[in-house]
C-alpha positions in Angstrom: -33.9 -2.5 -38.4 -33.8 -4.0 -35.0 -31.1 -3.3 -32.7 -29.6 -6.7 -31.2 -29.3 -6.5 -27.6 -26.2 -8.0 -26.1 -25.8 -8.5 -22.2 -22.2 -9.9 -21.4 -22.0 -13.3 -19.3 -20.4 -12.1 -15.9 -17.3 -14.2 -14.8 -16.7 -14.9 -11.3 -12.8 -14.5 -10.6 -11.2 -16.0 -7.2 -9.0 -13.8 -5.3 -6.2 -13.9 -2.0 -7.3 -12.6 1.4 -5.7 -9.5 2.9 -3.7 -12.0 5.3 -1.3 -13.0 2.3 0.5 -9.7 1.5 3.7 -11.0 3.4 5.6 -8.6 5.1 8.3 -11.1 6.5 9.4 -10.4 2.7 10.9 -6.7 3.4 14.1 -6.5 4.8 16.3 -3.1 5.6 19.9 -2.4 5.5 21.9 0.3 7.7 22.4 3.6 5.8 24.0 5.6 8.6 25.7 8.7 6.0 23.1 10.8 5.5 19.7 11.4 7.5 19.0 14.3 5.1 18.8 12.7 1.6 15.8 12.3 -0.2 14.8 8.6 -1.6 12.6 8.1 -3.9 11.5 4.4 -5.4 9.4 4.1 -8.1 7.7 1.6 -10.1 5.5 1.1 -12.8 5.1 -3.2 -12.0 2.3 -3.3 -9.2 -0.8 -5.5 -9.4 -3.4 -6.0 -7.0 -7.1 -7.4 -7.9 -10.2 -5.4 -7.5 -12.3 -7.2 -5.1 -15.3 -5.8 -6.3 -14.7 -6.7 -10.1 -11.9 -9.3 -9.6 -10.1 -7.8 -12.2 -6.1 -6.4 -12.1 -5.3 -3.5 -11.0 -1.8 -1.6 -12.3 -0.3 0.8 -10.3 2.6 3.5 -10.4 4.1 3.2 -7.2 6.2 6.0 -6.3 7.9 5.8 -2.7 9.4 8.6 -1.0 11.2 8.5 2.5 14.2 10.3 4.3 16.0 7.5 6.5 16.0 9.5 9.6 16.6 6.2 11.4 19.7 5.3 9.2 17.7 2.5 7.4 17.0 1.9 3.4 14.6 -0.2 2.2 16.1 -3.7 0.2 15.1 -3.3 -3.4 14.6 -7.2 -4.3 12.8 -7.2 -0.7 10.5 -4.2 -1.7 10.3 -6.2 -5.4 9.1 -9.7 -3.5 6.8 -7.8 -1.1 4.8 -6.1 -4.2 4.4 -9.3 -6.0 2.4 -11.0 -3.0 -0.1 -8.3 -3.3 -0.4 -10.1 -6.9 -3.3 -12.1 -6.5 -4.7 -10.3 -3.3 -8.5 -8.4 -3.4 -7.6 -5.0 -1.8 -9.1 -2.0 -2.5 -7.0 0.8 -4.4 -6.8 3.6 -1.4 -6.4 0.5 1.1 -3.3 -0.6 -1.1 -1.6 2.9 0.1 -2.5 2.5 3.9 -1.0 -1.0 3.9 2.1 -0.2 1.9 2.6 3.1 4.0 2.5 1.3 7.3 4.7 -1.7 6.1 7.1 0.6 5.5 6.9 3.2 7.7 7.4 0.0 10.6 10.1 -1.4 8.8 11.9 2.0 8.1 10.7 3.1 11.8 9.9 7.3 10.2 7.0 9.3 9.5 8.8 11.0 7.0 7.3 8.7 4.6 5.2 9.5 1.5 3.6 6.5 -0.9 1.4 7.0 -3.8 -0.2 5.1 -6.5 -1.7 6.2 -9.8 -3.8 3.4 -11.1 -3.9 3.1 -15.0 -6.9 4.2 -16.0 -10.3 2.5 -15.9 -13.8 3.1 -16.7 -12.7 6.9 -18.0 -11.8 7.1 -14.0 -7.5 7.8 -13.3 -7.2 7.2 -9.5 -4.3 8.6 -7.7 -4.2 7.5 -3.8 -1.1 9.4 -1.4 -0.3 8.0 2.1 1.6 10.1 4.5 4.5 13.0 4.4 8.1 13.9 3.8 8.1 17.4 5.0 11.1 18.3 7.6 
């Protein structure tokens, strides 16, 4: 009995440029009670695409910051900002930089931790961190 070879067509899938993650889109409000208190945002609704195999990639993103400079992230900001990574090709571990340092300007602290577990692909779980919340 012959085995029937198959070889699957490859598709060729357009993608956005780094440029288009816009960051006009965060916006933070004054939160001068507490310097101390520990926030922590998390969400399991961010896509990016995988510019090497232009396919989705869906993330857990789990922010963690302490607003030493009295300011709080806008939720519905933070929302609008993840969904123009949408259609962007950027790399999983590059994700993390660019979401650390987007928020780490707007929030003006490095007591700022981001990490993303990607759902899983190829047998491979990839879990990226960016930064610190020790005091």
């Amino acid at each position: 009995m012959d085995k029937l070879k198959i070889k699957a067509d490859g598709e060729k899938f357009t993608f956005e440029p780094e440029e288009n993650i816009k960051t006009d889109y965060l916006k933070s409000f004054d939160f001068k009670d507490s310097s101390k208190q520990l926030i922590t945002i998390e969400t399991n609704e961010f896509s990016a695409v995988c510019p090497f195999s232009g396919l989705p990639d869906i993330a857990h993103v789990k922010i963690e910051y302490y607003p030493v400079h009295q300011k709080c992230v806008e939720l519905k900001s933070l929302k609008y900002y993840f969904v123009s990574f949408r259609n962007v090709g950027i790399y999983q571990e590059k994700v993390t930089q660019r979401i650390h340092k987007d928020l780490r300007l707007l929030l003006s602290t490095n007591l700022l931790k981001v990490t993303t577990k990607y759902n899983t692909r190829g047998g491979f779980e990839t879990t990226c961190s960016e930064g610190t919340i020790q005091i």
